[in-house]
Every structure is written in structure tokens, then in C-alpha cells.
C-alpha positions in Angstrom: 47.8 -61.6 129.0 50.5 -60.4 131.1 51.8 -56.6 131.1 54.8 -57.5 128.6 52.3 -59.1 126.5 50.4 -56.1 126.2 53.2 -54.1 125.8 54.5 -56.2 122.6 50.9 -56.1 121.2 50.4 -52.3 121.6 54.2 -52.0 120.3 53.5 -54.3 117.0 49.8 -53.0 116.3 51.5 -49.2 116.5 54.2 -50.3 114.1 51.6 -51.5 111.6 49.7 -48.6 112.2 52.3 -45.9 111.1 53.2 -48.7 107.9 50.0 -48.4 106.8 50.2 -44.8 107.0 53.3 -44.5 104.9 51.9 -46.7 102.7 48.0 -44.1 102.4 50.9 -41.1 102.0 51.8 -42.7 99.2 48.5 -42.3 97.6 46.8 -39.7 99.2 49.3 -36.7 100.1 47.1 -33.4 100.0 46.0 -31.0 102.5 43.5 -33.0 104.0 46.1 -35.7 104.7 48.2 -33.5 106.0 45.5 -32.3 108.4 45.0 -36.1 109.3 48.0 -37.2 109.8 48.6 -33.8 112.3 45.3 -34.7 113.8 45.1 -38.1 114.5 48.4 -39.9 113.5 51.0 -37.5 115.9 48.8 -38.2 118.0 48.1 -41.4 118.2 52.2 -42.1 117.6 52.4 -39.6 121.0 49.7 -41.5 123.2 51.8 -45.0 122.5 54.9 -43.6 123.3 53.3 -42.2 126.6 51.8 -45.4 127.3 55.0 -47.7 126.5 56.4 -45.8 128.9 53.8 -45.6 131.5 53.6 -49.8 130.7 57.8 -50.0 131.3 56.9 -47.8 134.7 54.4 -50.0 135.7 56.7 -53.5 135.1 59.3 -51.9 137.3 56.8 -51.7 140.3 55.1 -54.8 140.4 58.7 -56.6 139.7 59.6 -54.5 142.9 56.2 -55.4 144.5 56.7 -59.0 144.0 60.6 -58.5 145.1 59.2 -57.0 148.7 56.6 -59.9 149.0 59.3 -62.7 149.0 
């Protein structure tokens, strides 16, 4: 699976991720859901943001890498 590939899967997975959770909010929207959602959720929504990034970081060296090699 190339780099890209990863990225769309991490991308899509997230995205189902945080429907899901709108969809438990829904149902379940008390203190202990909040404390979840600050917990785990923010951050788990922060960590793909940092690796999206860190993935679009990475694409631009190798495509440079490969660039120098030819």
C-alpha cells in the first residue's frame, strides 16, 4: 500500500470514526460522554490531523527523493 493509500484510509476510517460519534451523542450526552469525547475523541481527531500532515510531509520528500535520483 503506498503512502497516498494510507493516507486515504487513515482519512476515511477518521471520518467514520467522528460519524459514529455524532451518531453515540445522540444517545448518550451526559457527563461521562463529555469526559469521553474530551478524553479520547479530541484526541484522537488531533493525532490524525498531526499525522495527515506528517503523511503530506513525508510524500513531498520522497517525490523530491525520487526527483534527485533521476
Amino acid at each position: 500500500m503506498s503512502l497516498m493509500e494510507s493516507k486515504g484510509t487513515l482519512s476515511k476510517a477518521a471520518k467514520e470514526l467522528f460519524a459514529r460519534w455524532n451518531d453515540v451523542k445522540g444517545v448518550w450526552s451526559d457527563a461521562q460522554s463529555r469526559e469521553f469525547e474530551k478524553t479520547y475523541i479530541s484526541q484522537v481527531e488531533q493525532d490524525v490531523r498531526s499525522a495527515l500532515g506528517a503523511m503530506d510531509r513525508i510524500s513531498q520528500v520522497l517525490q523530491k527523493v525520487e526527483n534527485d535520483c533521476e
